[in-house]
MDAnalysis code that builds the backbone (N, CA, C; Angstrom):
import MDAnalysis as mda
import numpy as np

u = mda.Universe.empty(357, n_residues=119, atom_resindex=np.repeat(np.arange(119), 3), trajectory=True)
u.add_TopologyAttr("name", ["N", "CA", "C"] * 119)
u.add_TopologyAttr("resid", np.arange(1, 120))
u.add_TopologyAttr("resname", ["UNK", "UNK", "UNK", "UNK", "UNK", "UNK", "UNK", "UNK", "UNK", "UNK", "UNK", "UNK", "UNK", "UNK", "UNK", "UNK", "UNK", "UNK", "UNK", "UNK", "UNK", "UNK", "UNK", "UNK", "UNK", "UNK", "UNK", "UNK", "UNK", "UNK", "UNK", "UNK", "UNK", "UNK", "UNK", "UNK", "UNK", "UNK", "UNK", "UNK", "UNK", "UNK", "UNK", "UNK", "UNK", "UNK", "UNK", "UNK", "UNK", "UNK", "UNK", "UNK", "UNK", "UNK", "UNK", "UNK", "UNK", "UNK", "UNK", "UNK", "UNK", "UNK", "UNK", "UNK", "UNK", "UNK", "UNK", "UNK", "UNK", "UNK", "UNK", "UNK", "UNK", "UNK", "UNK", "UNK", "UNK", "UNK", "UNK", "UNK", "UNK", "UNK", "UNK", "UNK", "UNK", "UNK", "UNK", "UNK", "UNK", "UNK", "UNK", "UNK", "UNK", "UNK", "UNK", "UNK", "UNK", "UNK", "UNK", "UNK", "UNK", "UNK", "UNK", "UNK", "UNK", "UNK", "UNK", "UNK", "UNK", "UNK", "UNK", "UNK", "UNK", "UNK", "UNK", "UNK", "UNK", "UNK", "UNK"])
u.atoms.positions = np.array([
    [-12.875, 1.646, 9.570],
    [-12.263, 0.542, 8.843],
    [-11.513, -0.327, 9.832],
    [-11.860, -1.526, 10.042],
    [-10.860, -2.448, 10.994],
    [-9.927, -3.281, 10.096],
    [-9.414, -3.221, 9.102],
    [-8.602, -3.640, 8.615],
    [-7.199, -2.963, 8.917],
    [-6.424, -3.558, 9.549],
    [-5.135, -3.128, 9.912],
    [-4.320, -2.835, 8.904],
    [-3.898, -3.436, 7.932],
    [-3.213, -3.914, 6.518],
    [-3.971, -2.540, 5.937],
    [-5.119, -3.022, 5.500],
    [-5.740, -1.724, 4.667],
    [-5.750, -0.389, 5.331],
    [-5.666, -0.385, 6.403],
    [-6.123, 1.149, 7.002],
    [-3.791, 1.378, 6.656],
    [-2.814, 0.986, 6.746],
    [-1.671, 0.864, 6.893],
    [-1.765, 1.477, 5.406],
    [-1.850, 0.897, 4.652],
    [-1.420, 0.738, 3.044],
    [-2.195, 2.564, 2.406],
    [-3.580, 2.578, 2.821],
    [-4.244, 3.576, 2.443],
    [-3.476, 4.849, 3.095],
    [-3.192, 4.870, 4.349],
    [-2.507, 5.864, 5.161],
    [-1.071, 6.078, 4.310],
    [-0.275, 5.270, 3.843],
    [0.708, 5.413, 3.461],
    [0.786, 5.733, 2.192],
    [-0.427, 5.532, 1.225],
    [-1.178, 6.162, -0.186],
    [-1.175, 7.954, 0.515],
    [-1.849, 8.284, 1.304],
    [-1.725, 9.439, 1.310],
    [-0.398, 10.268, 2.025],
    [0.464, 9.617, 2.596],
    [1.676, 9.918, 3.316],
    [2.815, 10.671, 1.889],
    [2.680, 9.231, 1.014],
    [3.674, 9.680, -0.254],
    [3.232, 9.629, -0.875],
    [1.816, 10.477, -1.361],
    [1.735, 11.260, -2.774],
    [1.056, 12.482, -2.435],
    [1.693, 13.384, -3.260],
    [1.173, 14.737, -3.641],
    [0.067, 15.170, -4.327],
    [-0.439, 16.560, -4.599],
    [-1.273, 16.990, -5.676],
    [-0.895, 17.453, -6.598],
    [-1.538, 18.041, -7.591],
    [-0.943, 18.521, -8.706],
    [-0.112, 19.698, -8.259],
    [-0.342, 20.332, -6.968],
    [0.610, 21.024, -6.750],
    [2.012, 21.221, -6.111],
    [1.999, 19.927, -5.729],
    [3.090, 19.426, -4.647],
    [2.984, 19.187, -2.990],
    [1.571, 19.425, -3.016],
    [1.270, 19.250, -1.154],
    [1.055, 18.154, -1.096],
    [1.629, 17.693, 0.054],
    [0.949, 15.905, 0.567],
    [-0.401, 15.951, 0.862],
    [-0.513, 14.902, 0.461],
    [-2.183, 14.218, 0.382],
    [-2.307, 14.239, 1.942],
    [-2.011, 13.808, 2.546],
    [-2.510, 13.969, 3.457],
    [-2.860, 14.999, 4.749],
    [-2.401, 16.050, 4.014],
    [-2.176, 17.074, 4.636],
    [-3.847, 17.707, 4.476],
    [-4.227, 17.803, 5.675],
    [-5.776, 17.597, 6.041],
    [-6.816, 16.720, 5.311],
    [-6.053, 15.476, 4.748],
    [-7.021, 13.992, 5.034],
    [-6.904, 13.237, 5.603],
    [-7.407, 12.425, 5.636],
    [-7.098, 11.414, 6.508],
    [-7.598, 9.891, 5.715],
    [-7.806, 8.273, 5.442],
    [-8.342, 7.190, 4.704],
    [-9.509, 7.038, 4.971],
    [-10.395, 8.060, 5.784],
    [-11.831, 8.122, 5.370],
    [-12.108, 9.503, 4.261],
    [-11.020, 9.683, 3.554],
    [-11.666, 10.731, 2.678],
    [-10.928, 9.435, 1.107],
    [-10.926, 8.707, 1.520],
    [-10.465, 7.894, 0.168],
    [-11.768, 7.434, -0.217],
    [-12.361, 7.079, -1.536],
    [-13.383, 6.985, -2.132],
    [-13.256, 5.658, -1.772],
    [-14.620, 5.084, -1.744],
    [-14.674, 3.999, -1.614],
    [-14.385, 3.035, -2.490],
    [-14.584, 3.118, -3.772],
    [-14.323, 2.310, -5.261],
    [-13.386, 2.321, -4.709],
    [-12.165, 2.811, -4.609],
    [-10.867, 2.781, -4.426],
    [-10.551, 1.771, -3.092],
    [-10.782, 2.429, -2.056],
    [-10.794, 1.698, -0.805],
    [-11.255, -0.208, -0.899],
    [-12.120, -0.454, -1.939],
    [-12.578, -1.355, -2.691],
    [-11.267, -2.309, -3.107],
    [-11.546, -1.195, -4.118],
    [-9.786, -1.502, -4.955],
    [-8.147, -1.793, -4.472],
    [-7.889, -1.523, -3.083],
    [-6.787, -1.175, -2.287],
    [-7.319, -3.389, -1.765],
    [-8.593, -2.850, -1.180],
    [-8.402, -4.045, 0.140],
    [-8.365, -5.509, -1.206],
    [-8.888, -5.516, -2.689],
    [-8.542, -6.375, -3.454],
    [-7.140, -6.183, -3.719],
    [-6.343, -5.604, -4.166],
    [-4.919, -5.563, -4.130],
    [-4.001, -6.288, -2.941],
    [-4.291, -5.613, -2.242],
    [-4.085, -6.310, -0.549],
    [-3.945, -7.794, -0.611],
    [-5.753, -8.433, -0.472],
    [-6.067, -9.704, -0.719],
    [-5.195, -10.475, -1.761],
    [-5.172, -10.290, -3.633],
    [-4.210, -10.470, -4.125],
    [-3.066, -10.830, -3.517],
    [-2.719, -9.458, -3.287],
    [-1.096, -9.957, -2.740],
    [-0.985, -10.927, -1.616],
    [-1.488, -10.811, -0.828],
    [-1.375, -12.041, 0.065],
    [-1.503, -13.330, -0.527],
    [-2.641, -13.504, -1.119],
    [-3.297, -14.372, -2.118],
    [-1.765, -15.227, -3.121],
    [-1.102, -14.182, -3.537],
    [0.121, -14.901, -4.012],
    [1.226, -15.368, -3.660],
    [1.471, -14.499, -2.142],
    [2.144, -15.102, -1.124],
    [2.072, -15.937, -1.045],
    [0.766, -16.065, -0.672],
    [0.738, -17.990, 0.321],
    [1.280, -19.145, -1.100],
    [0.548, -18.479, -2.434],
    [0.348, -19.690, -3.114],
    [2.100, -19.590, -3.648],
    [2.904, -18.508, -3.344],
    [4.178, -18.629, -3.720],
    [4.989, -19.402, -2.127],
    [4.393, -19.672, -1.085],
    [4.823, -20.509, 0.707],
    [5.685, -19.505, 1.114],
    [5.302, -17.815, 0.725],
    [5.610, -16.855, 1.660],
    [4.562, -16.357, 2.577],
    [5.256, -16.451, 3.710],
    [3.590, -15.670, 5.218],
    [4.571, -14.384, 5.116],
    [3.710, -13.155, 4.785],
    [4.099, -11.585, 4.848],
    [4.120, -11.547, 6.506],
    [3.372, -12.340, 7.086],
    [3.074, -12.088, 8.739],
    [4.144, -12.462, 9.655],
    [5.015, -13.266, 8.968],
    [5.826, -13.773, 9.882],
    [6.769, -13.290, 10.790],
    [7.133, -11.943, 10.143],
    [7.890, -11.314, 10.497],
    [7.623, -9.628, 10.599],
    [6.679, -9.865, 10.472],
    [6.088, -8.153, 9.941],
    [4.823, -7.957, 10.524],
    [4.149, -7.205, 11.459],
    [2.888, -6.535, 11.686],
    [2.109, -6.174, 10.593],
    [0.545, -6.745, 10.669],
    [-0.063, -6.206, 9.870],
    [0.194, -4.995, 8.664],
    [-0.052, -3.793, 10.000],
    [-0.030, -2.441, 9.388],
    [1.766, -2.136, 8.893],
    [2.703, -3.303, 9.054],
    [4.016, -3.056, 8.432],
    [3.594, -3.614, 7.123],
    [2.723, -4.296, 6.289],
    [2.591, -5.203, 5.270],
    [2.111, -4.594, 4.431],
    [0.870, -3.246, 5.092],
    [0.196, -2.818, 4.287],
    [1.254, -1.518, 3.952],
    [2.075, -0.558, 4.700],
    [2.806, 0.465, 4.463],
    [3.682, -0.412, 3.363],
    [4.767, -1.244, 3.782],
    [5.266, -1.558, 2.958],
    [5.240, -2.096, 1.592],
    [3.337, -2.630, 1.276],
    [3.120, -2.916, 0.255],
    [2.703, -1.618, -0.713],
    [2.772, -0.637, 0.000],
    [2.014, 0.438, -1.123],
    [3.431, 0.885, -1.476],
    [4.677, 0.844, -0.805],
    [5.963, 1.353, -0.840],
    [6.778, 0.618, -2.220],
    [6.723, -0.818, -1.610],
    [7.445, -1.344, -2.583],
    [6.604, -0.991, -4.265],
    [5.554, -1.650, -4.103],
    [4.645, -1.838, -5.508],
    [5.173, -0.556, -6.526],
    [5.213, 0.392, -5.466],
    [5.680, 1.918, -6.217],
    [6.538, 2.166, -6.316],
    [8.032, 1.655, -6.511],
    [9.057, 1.598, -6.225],
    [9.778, 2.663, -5.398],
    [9.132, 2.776, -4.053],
    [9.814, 4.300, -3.304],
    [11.052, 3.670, -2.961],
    [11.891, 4.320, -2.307],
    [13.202, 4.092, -1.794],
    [13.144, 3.761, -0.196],
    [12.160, 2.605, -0.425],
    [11.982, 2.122, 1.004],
    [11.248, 0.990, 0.986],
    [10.716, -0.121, 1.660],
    [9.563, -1.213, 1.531],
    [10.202, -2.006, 2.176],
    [9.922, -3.825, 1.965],
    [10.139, -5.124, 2.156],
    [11.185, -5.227, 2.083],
    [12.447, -4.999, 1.008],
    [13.857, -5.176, 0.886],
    [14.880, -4.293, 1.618],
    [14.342, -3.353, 2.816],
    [15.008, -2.383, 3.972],
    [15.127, -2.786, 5.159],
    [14.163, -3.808, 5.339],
    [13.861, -4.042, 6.994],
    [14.548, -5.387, 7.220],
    [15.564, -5.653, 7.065],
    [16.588, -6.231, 6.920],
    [15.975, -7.915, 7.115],
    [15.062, -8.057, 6.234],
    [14.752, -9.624, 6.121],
    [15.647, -10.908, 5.508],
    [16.582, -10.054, 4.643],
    [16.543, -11.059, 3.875],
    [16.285, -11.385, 3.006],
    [16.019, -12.672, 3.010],
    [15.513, -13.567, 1.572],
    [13.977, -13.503, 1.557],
    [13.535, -12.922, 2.812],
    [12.088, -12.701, 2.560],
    [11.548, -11.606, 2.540],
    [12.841, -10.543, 2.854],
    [12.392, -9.088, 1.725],
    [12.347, -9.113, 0.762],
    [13.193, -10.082, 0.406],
    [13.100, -10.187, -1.426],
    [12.190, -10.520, -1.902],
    [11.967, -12.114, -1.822],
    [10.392, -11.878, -1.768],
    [9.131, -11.509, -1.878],
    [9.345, -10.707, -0.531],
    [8.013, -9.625, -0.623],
    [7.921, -8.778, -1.560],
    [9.353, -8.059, -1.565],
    [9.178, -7.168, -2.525],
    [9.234, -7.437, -4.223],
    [9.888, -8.646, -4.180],
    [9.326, -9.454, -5.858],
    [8.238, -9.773, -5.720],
    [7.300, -10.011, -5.227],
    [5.952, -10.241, -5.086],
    [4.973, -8.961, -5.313],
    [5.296, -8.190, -4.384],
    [4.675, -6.830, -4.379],
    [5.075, -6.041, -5.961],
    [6.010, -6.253, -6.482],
    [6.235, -5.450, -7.965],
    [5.051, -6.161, -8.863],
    [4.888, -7.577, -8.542],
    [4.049, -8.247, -9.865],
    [2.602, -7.551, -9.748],
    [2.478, -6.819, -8.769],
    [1.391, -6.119, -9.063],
    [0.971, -4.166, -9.259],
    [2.247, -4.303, -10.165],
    [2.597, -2.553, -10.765],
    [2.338, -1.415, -9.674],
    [2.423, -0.305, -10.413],
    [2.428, 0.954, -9.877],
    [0.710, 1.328, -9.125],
    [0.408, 2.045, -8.704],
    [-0.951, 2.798, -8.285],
    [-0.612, 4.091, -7.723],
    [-1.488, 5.018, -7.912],
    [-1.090, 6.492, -7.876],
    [-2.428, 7.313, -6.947],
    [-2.366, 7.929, -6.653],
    [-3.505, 8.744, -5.681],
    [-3.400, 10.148, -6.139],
    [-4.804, 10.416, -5.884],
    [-4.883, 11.777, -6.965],
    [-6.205, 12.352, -5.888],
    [-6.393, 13.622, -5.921],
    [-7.837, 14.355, -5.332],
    [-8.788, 14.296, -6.679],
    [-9.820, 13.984, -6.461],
    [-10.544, 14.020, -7.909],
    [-11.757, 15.714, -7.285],
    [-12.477, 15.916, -8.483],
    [-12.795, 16.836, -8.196],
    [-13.501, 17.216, -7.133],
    [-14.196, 16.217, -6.821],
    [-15.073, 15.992, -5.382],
    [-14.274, 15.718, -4.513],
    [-13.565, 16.009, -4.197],
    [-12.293, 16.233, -2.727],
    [-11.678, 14.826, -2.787],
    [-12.480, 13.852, -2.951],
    [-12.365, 12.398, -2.322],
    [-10.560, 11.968, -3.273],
    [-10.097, 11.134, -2.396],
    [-8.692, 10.823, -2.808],
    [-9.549, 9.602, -3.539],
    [-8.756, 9.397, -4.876],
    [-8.914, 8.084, -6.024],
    [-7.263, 7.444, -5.915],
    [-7.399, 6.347, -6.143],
    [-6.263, 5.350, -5.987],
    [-6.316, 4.709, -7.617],
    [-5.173, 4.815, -8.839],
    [-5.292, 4.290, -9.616],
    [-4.482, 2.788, -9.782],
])
């Protein structure tokens, strides 16, 4: 995957979430075991969000590395106790991270075929 953003965001899908039993996801995967529908689904989310950035005259880039845009977008969206409004931006953490909420929660799960699903 050469997407910086997406390979960031997916990595950080499996960083903070668990299984039904409480082990981290990523604990022997890695974002080539994410299904592709999903992986699909992540890099449209992504797009989106940028997509509303611009048309709201916020650049996520300006201040932030790629792969900081994509961690922090899977962070905020989910409301962890971390994202866009930590990294001491400002008025354009805010922002981001009001931006990143308008597009709800998503959850990662092992489906039965090993492959990680992103809802």
């Amino acid at each position: 995957m050469k997407n910086d953003t997406l390979n960031a965001y997916l990595a950080c899908a499996l960083w903070s979430s668990t299984d039904d039993k409480g082990n981290p996801l990523d604990d022997g995967r890695s974002i080539y075991d994410v299904a592709p529908n999903s992986i699909a689904s992540a890099m449209a989310d992504i797009d989106g969000f940028i997509e509303y950035c611009t048309e709201e005259g916020i650049d996520p880039f300006s201040d932030l590395t790629k792969e900081q845009v994509g961690h922090d977008f899977w962070l905020t969206r989910n409301g962890h106790g971390a994202g866009f409004w930590d990294r001491g931006l400002g008025e354009l953490g805010r922002k981001l991270s009001d931006a990143a909420t308008t597009f709800g929660h998503s959850h990662a799960y092992v489906g039965d075929d090993g492959k990680v699903y992103l809802t």
